[in-house]
NUNU-689569 format. One record per residue (C-alpha): residue number from 1; residue in one letter; x, y, z. Coordinates in steps of 0.25 Angstrom, whole numbers. Layout:
{resi=NUM	resn=A	X=X	Y=Y	Z=Z} $
...
This chain:
{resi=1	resn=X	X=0	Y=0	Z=0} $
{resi=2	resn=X	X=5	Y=13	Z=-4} $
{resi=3	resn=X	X=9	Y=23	Z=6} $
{resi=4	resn=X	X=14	Y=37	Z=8} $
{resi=5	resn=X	X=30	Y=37	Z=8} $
{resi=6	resn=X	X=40	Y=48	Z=16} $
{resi=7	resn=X	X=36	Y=62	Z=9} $
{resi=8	resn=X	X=29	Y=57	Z=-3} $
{resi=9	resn=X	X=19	Y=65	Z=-11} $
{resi=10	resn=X	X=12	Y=65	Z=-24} $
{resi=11	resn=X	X=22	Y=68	Z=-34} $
{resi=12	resn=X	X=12	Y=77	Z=-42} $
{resi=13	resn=X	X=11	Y=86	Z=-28} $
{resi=14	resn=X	X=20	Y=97	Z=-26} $
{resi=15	resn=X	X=17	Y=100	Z=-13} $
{resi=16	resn=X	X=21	Y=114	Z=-7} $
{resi=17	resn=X	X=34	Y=111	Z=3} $
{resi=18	resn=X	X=27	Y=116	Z=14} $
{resi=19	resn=X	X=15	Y=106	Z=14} $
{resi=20	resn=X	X=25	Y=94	Z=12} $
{resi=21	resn=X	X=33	Y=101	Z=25} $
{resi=22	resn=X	X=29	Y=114	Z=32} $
{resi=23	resn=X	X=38	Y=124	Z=38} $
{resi=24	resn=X	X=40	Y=129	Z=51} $
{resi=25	resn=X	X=33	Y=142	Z=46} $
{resi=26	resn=X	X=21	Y=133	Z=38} $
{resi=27	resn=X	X=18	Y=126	Z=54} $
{resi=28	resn=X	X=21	Y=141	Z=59} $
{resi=29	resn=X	X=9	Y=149	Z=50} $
{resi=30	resn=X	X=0	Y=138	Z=54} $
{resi=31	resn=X	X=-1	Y=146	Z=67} $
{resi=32	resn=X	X=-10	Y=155	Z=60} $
{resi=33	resn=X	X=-21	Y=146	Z=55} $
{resi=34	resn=X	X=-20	Y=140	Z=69} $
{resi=35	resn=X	X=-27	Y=148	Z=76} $
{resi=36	resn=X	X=-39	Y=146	Z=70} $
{resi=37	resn=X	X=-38	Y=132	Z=79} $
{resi=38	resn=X	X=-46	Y=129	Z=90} $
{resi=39	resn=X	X=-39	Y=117	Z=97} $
{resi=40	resn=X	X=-41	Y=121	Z=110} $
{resi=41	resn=X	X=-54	Y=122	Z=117} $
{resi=42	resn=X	X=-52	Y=117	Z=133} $
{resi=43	resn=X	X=-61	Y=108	Z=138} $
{resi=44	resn=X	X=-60	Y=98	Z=148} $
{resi=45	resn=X	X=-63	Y=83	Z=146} $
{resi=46	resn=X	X=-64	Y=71	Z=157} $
{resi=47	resn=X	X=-51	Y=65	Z=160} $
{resi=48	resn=X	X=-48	Y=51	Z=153} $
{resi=49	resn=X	X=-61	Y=54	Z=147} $
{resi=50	resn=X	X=-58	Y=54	Z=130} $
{resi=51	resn=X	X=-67	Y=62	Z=128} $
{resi=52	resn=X	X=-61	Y=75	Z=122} $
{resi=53	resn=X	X=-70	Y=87	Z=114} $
{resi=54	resn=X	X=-62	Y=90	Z=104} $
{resi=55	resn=X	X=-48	Y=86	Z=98} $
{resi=56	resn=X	X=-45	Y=103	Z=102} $
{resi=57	resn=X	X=-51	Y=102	Z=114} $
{resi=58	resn=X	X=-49	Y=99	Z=128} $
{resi=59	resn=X	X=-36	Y=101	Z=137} $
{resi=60	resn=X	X=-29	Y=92	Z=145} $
{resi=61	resn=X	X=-32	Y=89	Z=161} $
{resi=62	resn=X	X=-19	Y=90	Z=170} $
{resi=63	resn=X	X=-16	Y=87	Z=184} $
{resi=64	resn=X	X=-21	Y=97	Z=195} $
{resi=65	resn=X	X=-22	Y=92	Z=209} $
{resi=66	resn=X	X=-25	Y=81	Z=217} $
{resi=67	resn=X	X=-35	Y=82	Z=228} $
{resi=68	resn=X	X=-45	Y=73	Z=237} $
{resi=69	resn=X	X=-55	Y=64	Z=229} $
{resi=70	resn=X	X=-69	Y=70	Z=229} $
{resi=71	resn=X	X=-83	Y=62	Z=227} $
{resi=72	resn=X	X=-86	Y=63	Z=210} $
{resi=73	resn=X	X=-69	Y=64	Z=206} $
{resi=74	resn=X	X=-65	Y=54	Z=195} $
{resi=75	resn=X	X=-59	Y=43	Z=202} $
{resi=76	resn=X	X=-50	Y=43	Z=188} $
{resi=77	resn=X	X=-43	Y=56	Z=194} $
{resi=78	resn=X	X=-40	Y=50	Z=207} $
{resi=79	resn=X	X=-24	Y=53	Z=211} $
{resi=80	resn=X	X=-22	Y=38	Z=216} $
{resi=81	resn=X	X=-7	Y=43	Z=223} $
{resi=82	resn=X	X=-13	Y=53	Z=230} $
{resi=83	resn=X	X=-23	Y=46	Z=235} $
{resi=84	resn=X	X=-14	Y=35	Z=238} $
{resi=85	resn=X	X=-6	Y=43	Z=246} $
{resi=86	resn=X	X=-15	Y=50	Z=254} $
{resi=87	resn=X	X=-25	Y=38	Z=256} $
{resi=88	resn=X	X=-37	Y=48	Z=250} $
{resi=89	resn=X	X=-43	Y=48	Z=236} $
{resi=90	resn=X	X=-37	Y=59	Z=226} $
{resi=91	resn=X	X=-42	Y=64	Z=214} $
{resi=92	resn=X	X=-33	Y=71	Z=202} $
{resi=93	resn=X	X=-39	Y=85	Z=197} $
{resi=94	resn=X	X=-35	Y=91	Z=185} $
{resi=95	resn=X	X=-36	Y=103	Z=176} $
{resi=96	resn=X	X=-35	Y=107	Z=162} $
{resi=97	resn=X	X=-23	Y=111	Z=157} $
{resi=98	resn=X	X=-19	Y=124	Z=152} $
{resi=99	resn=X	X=-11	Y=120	Z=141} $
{resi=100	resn=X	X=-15	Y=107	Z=133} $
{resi=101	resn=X	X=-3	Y=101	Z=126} $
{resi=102	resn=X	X=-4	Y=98	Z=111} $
{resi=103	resn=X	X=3	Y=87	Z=105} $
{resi=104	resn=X	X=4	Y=85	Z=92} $
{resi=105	resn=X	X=9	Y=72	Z=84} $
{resi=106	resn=X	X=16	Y=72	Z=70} $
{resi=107	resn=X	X=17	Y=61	Z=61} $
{resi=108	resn=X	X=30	Y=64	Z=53} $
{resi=109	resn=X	X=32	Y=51	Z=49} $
{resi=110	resn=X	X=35	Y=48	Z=33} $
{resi=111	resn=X	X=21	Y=45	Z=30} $
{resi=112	resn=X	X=17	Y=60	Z=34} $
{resi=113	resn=X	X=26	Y=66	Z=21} $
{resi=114	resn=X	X=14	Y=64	Z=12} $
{resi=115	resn=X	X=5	Y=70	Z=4} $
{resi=116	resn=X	X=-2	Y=69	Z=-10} $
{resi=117	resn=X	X=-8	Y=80	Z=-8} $
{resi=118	resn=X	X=-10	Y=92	Z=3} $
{resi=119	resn=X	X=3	Y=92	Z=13} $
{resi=120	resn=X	X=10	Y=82	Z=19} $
{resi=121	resn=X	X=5	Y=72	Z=30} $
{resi=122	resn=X	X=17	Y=79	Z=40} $
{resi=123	resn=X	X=13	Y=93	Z=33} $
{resi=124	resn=X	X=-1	Y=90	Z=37} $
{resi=125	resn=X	X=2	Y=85	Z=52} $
{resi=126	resn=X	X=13	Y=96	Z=54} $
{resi=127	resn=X	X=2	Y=107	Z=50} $
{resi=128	resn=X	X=-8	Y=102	Z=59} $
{resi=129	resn=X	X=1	Y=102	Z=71} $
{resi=130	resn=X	X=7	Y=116	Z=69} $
{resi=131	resn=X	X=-10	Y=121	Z=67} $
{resi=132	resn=X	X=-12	Y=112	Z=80} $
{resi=133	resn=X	X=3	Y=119	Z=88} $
{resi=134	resn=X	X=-3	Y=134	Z=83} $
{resi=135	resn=X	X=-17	Y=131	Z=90} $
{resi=136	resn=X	X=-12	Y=123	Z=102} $
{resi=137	resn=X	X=-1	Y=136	Z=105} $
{resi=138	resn=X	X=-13	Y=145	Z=102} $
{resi=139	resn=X	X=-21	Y=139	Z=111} $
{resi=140	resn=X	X=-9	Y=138	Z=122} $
{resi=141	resn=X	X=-9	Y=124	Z=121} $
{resi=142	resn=X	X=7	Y=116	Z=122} $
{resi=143	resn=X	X=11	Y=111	Z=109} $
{resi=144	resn=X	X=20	Y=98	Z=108} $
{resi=145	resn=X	X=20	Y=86	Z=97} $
{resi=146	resn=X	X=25	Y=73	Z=92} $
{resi=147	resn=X	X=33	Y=73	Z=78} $
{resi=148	resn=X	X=36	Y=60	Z=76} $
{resi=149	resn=X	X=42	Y=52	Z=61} $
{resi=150	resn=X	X=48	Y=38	Z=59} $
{resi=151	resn=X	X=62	Y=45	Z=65} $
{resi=152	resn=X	X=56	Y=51	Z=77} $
{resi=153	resn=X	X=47	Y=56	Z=86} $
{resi=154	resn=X	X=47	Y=70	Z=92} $
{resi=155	resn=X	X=40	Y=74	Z=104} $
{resi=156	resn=X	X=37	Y=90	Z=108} $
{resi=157	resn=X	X=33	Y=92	Z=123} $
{resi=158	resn=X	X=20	Y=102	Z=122} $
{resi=159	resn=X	X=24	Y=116	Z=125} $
{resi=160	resn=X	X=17	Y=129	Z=124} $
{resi=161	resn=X	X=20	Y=140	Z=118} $
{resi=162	resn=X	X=22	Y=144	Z=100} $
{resi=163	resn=X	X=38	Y=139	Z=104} $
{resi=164	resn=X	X=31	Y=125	Z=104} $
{resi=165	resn=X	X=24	Y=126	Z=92} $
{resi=166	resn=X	X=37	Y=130	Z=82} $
{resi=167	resn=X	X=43	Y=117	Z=92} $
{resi=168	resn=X	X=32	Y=110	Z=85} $
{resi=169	resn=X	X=31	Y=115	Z=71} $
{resi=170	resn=X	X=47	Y=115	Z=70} $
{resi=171	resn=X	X=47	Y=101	Z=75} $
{resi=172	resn=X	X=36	Y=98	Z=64} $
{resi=173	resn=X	X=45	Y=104	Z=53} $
{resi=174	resn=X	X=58	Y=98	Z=57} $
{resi=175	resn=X	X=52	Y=85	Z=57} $
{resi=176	resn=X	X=44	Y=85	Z=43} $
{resi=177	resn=X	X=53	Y=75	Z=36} $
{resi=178	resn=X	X=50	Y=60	Z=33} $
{resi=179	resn=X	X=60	Y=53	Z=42} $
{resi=180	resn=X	X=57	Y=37	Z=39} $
{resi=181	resn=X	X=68	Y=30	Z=48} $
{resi=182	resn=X	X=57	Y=23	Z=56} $
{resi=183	resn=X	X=46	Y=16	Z=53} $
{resi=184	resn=X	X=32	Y=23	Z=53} $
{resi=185	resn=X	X=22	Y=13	Z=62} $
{resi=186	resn=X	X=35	Y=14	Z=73} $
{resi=187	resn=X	X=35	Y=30	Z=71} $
{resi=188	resn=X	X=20	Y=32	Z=72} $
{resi=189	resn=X	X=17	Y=23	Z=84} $
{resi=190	resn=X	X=30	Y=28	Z=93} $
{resi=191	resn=X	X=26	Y=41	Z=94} $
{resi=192	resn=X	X=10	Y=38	Z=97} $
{resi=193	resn=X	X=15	Y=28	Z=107} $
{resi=194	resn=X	X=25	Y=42	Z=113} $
{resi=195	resn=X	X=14	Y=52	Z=110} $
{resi=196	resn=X	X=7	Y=49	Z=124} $
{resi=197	resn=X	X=20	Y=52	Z=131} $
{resi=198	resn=X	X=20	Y=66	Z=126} $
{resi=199	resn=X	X=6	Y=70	Z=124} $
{resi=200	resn=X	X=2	Y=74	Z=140} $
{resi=201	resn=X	X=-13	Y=71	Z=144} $
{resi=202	resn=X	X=-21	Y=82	Z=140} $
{resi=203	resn=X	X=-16	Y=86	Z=127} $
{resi=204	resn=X	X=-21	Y=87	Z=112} $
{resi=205	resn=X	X=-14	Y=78	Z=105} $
{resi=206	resn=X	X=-13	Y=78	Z=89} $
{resi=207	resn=X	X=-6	Y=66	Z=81} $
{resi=208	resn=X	X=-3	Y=71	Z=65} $
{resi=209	resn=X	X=-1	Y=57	Z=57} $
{resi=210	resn=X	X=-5	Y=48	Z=46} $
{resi=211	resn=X	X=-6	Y=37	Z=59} $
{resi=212	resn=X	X=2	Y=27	Z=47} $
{resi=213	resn=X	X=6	Y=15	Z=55} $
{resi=214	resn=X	X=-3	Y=18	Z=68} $
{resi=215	resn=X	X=-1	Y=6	Z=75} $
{resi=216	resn=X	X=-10	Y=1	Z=90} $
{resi=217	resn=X	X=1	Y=5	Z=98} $
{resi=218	resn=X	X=-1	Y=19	Z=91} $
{resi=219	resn=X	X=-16	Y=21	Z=96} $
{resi=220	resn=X	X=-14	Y=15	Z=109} $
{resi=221	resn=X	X=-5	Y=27	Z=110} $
{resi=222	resn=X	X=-15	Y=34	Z=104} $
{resi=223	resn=X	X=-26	Y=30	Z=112} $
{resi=224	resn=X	X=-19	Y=32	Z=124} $
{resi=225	resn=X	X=-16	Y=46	Z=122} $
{resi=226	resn=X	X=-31	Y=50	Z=118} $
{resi=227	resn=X	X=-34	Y=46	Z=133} $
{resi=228	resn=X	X=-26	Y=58	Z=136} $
{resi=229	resn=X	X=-24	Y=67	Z=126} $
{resi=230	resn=X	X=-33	Y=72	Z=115} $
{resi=231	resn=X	X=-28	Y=66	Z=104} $
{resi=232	resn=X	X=-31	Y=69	Z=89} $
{resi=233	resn=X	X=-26	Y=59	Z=77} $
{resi=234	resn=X	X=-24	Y=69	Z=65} $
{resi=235	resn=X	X=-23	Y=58	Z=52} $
{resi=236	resn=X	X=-17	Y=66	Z=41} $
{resi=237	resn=X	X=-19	Y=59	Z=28} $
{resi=238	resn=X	X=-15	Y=61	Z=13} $
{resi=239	resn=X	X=-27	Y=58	Z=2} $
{resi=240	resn=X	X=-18	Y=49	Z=-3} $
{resi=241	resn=X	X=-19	Y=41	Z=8} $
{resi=242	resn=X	X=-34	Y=38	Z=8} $
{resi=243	resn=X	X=-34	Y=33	Z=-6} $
{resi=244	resn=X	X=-24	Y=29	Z=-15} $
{resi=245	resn=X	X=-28	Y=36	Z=-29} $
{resi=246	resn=X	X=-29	Y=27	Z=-42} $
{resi=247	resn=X	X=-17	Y=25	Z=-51} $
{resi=248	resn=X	X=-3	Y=29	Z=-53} $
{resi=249	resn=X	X=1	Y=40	Z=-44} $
{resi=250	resn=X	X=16	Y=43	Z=-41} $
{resi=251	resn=X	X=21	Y=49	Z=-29} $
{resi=252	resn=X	X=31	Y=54	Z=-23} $
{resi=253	resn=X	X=42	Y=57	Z=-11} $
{resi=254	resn=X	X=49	Y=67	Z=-19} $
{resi=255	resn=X	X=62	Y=57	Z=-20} $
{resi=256	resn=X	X=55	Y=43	Z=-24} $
{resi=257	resn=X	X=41	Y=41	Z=-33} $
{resi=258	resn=X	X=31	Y=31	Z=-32} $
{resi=259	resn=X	X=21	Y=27	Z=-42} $
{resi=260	resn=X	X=9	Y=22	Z=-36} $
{resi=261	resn=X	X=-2	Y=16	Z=-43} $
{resi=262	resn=X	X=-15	Y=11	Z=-35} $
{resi=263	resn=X	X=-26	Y=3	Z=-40} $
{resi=264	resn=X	X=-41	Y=4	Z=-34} $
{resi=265	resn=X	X=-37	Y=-9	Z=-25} $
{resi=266	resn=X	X=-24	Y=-2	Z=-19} $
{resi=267	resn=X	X=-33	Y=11	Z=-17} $
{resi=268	resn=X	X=-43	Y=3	Z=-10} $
{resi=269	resn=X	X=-34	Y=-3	Z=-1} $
{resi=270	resn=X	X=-25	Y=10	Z=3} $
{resi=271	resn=X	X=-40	Y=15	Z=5} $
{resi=272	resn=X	X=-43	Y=7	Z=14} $
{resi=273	resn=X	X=-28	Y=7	Z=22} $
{resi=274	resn=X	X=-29	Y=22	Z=24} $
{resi=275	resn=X	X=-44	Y=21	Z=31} $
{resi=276	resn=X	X=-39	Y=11	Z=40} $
{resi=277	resn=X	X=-31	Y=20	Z=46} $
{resi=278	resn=X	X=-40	Y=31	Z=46} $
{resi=279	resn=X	X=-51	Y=23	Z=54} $
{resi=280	resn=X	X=-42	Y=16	Z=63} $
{resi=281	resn=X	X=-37	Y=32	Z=66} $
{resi=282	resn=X	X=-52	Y=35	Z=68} $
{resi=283	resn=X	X=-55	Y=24	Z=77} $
{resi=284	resn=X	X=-44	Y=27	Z=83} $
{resi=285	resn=X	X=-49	Y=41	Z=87} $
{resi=286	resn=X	X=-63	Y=36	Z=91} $
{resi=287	resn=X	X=-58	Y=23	Z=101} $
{resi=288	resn=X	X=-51	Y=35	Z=107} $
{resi=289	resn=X	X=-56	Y=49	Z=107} $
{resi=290	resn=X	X=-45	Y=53	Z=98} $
{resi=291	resn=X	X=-47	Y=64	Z=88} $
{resi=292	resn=X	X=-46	Y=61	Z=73} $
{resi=293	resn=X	X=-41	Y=70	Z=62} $
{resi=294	resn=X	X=-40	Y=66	Z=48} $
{resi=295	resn=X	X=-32	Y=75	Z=39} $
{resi=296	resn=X	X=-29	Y=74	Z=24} $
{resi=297	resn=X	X=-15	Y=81	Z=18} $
{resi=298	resn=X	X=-25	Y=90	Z=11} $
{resi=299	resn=X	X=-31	Y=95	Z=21} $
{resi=300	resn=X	X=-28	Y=109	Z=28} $
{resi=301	resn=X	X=-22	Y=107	Z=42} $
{resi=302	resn=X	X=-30	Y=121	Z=47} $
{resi=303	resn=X	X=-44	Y=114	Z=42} $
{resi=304	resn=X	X=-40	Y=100	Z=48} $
{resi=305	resn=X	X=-37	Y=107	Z=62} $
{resi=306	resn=X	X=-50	Y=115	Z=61} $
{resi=307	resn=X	X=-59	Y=104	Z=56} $
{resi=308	resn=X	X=-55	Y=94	Z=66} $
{resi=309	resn=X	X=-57	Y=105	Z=77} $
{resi=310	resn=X	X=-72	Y=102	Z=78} $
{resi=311	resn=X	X=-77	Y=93	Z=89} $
{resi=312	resn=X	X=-86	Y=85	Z=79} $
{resi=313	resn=X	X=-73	Y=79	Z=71} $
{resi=314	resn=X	X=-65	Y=77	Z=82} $
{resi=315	resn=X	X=-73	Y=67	Z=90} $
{resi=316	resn=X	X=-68	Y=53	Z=87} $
């Protein structure tokens, strides 16, 4: 079964440079359109409840104080070492937090430097998250992420401040190369398994990726983190990849070309691959509360964000 190789592109296509990989200053003027974002409007939701509003909605619950156990207080709260030390029955309290950390995800691995048409897959995913840092800052949320490749994986403790979004976007930058010493599945699933470690409870969590080679212990990871984050799974996606057009076609990376020719039966049956892993993504999102996003390469990040701002498309 064909499939997208490091970079590759329609060799008809003439894409402009900046929508195979952006500058610094392309991620920098995104601050701009930002601001007509609203991903943060703070409400409260129960604790170990998943149940969440809205994908931009919602704050984290943090640690406050610790005092005697009162008739009605959920038993799940209680503080068993206090109450263990001082023989009486002790329950946690908590408050919002002030500043929600916002952790975005980037799938910088070969697969991602494709298009037929539109931008890149990593163009795509690294537009989203700089439209995503703008807002977070805006809304004086800490800004921190996960670039990860078949290399490496990079992690960015969550700061505040427009220092921490260029930390970001610069990161976002230096990394848009296909680096393929390593093999996808391992790549993909390594830095789901380490996203819980840097992801802190209460955070709004975004993961920019094909989700190529997604393996069990990849949504366990997952479905781990939804319990106490909210997460959003952003499936970005060439045309090309939902169905295979009919006949000769040639493609490609700008040092090798490939001549592809693709019968109704091929079609059908790269078709049918590609909705696999859609509707296991979906299912995915509706076992756990997790909020989906599907995004072609032709689609305009601003639009996307805004789109899948509304309440009704974000429940699973």
């Amino acid at each position: 079964m064909p499939t997208p190789s490091s970079g590759s592109s329609l060799a008809t296509t003439k894409p402009d440079n900046s929508l195979v990989r952006p500058t610094l200053e392309d991620l920098i003027r995104l601050s701009q359109p930002a601001a007509g974002l609203t991903l943060a409007r703070p409400t409260v939701r129960a604790l170990q409840s998943g149940q969440y509003l809205s994908a931009f909605k919602g704050r984290g619950m943090e640690f406050d104080e610790t005092r005697l156990y009162a008739q009605g207080d959920d038993v799940r709260n209680l503080d068993w070492r206090v109450t263990a030390r001082t023989g009486k029955p002790h329950t946690k309290l908590f408050r919002e937090e002030r500043e929600r950390p916002v952790f975005l995800t980037v799938d910088y691995r070969s697969a991602m430097f494709f298009a037929t048409r539109g931008m890149f897959k990593s163009a795509m995913a690294a537009r989203l998250s700089a439209l995503i840092a703008w807002s977070a800052r805006r809304h004086g949320d800490r800004v921190g992420g996960q670039i990860f490749s078949e290399a490496e994986s990079i992690e960015l403790k969550p700061e505040h401040g427009h220092r921490a979004v260029l930390r970001l976007l610069k990161m976002l930058v230096d990394q848009a190369s296909p680096r393929s010493d390593g093999t996808p599945e391992t790549a993909l699933q390594d830095a789901l398994i380490r996203l819980p470690r840097h992801a802190r409870p209460g955070s709004l969590v975004f993961v920019f990726s094909d989700f190529r080679h997604l393996t069990a212990a990849g949504e366990a990871s997952l479905s781990r983190l939804s319990r106490h984050c909210d997460l959003v799974l952003v499936f970005i996606f060439d045309p090309l990849e939902q169905r295979l057009p009919l006949g000769p076609h040639r493609f490609s990376n700008g040092r090798r070309d490939v001549l592809l020719n693709a019968d109704a039966r091929t079609a059908d049956v790269y078709e049918h691959s590609f909705r696999v892993r859609e509707e296991r993504l979906r299912e995915l999102a509706r076992r756990h509360g997790i909020r989906f996003v599907a995004c072609r390469t032709t689609d305009e990040p601003f639009f996307v964000l805004q789109q899948s701002s509304r309440p009704s498309l974000f429940h699973a």
